[in-house]
N, C-alpha and C positions, 0 to 999 in steps of 0.2 A: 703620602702614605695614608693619612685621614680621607681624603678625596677619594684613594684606589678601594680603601676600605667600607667606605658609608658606599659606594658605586655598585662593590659585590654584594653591600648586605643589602640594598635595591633588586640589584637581579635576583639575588637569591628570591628576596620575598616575590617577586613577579611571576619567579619558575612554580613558585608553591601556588600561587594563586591557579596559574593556570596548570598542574598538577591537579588542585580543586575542583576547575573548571570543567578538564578533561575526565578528571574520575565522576561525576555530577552528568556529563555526557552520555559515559559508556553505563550509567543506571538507564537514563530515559534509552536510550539505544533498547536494552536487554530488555527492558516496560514493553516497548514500541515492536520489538520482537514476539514475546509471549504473544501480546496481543495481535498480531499478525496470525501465529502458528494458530491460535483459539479460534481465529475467523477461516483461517482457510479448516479446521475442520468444521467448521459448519456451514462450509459452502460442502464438503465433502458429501454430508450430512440431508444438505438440502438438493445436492444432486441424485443421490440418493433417490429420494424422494419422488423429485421430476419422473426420472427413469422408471421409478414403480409405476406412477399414476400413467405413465407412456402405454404403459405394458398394459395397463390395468385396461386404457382406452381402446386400444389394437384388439385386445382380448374381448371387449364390451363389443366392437364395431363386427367382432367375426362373431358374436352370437348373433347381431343383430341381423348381419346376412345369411345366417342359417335362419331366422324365423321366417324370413323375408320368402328365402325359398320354399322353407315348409307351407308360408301361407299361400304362395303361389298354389304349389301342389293341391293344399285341402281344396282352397276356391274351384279348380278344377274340378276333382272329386265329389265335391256338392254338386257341382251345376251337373255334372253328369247322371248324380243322384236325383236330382230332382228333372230330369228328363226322363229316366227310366218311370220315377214314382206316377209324373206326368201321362206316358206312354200305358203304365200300369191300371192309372184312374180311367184315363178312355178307355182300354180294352174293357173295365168292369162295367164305364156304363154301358157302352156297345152289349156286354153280354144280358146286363140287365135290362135293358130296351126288347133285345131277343126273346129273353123266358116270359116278357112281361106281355107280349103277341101269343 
């Protein structure tokens, strides 16, 4: 009876321990959670992010092709101006060659 009884009071203490051990578990668990939930919102956070500076880039690269065009266009516009201004200067000296006979 001493035997069956020092044997329960063993398991007993065994079960508490690992009760202990287990409660001691399910803290670092719940730790190890938080800090899981805290990182994924700051991946949330930093995807975020990513996706603004995306937009911001897409957004940057279509002004850049609208200048790109416009500077096409003015170049054009110039050289055409300064063929006319060209065309303009010779008629004047032609005319001032003219008055000057």
């Amino acid at each position: 009876l001493t035997r069956k009884s020092n044997a329960i009071k063993t398991v007993e203490a065994k079960h508490e321990k690992l009760k202990t051990k287990v409660k001691g578990l399910k803290i670092k668990h719940a730790t190890k959670n938080k800090k899981i939930k805290n990182l994924q919102g700051k991946n949330k956070e930093l995807d975020k992010g990513v996706q603004n500076l995306e937009s911001l880039g897409k957004h940057q690269n279509r002004r850049f092709s609208y200048v790109e065009r416009n500077q096409a266009k003015f170049n054009t516009e110039n050289k055409k101006l300064k063929e006319k201004v060209s065309g303009f200067e010779t008629e004047q000296a032609t005319k001032n060659k003219q008055m000057q006979r």
